[in-house]
N, C-alpha and C positions, 0 to 999 in steps of 0.2 A: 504494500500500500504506500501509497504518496501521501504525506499530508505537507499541505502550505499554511502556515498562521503565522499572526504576527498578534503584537501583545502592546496594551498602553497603561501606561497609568493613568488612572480616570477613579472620578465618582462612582462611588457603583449605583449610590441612589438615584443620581441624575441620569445613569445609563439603564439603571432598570425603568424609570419612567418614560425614557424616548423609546424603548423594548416594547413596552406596553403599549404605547400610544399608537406605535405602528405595527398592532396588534398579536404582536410576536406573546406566546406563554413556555411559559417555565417547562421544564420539563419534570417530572416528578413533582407530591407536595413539598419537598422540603431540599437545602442545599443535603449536597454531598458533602465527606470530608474524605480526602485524598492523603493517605500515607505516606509518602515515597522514599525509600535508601537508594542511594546511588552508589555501586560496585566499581573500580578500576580493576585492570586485569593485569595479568602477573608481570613482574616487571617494572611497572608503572606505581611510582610514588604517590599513594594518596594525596601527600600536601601539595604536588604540584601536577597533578593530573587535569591535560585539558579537552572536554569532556567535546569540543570540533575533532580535534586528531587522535585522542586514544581511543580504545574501547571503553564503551563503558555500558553496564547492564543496569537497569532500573526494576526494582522489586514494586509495584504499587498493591497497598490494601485498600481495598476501599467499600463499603457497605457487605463483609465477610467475605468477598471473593479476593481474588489477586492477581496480577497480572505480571508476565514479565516481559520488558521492553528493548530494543536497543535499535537507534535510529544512527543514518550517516546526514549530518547535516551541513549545509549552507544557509549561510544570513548573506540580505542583499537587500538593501535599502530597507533594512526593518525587517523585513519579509524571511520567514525561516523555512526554507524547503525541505525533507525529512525524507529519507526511503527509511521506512518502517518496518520493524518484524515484531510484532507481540503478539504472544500467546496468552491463553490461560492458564494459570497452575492450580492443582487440589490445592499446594501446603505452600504457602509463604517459605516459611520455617523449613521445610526438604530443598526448597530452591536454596535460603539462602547456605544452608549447609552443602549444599552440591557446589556453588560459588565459593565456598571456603574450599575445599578439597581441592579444587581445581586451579586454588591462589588465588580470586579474585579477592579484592577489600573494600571494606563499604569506606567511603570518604566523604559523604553530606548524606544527611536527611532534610526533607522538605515534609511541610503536612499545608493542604492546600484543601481551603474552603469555597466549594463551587456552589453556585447556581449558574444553571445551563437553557437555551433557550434555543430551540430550532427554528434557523434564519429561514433556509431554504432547504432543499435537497440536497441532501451531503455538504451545507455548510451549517454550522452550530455558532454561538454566541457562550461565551460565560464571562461572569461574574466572579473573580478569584479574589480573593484574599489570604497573600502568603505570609505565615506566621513569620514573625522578621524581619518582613520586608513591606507589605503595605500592600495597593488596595490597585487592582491589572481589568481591563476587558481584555480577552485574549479571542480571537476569532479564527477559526479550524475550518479548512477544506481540505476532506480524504477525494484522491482522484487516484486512478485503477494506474499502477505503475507505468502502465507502456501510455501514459499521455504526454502527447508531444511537448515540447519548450515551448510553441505558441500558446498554445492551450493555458500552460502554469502560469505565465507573463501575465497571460487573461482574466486568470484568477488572484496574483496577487493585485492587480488592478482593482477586481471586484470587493478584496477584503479592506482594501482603503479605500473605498468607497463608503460599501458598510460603517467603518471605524467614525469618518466624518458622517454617517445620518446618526450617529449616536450622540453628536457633537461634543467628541474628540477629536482634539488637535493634531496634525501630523506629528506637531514638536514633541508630544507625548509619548510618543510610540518608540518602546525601548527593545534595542537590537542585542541587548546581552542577554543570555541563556540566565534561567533562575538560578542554576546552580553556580553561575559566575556569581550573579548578585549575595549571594547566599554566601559566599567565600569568600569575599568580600568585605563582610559584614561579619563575618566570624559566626554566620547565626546558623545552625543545625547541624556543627559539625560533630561529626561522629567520633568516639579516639580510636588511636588504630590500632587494629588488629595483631597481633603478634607475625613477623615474617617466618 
């Protein structure tokens, strides 16, 4: 899977009311809370692991399921393109022991409070607030891997479009990964693991 988002800082009250107003609903009654550890892979120094060039696996918990993730990304003008492979796992807890065995280490956690709202067709809206770090619209389009460069172009076009009817600012729209921000910040870090 492809996904294209990009992400701002913004109101989330003032973006949940232009949501609404342009008739968009919540998905579910209530937000989500998102767990998330982030794994470097063997080799690779937790305190200086950079999570564009190395490997890295993402454990998420979220309403008793769990999921595990690991994306190759580019940012370009805001805009973060993703080839994506996540699955679902039975056990957090086996995954992340399998990720020990095999020398990965966890080096951030993130816990992230969503409300989500379906824009269009395979584009979604949420509503995040990262413990840490503050208060994101962040806006998701999955498109089927083999879509062309015109195509993606077309759609980061459409997600900054979106971004400004929510009325947010282009200037708001931040290009670094959370778990940069997060590292940053000194905020969800994990200690490390025994080599």
């Amino acid at each position: 899977m492809l996904e294209v988002e990009l992400k701002a800082w913004a109101d989330l009250e003032a973006a949940r009311r232009r949501l609404e107003a342009l008739g968009k609903k919540p998905e579910g009654p209530a937000p989500s809370v998102k767990e998330d550890l982030y794994f470097c892979g063997p080799g690779v120094d937790p305190r200086t692991v950079d999570p564009k060039r190395d490997r890295v696996v993402r454990i998420r918990r979220e309403d008793g399921e769990a999921l595990a993730t690991a994306k190759r990304k580019t940012i370009e003008d805001g805009v973060e393109t993703s080839e994506e492979i996540e699955l679902e796992v039975s056990s957090a807890d086996a995954l992340q022991r399998l990720l020990d065995y095999m020398g990965y280490r966890p080096f951030v956690s993130k816990r992230k409070e969503t409300r989500a709202y379906v824009w269009a067709d395979g584009i979604h809206v949420e509503l995040n607030r990262i413990a840490g770090l503050g208060d994101f619209v962040e806006i998701e389009a999955l498109l089927p891997e083999s879509t062309d460069a015109g195509e993606v172009s077309r759609k980061k076009d459409e997600l900054k479009a979106i971004l400004a009817s929510l009325g947010v600012d282009a200037s708001r729209v931040e290009p670094r990964l959370y778990v940069e921000l997060l590292r940053e910040r000194g905020v969800g870090l994990e200690p490390l693991a025994p080599a």
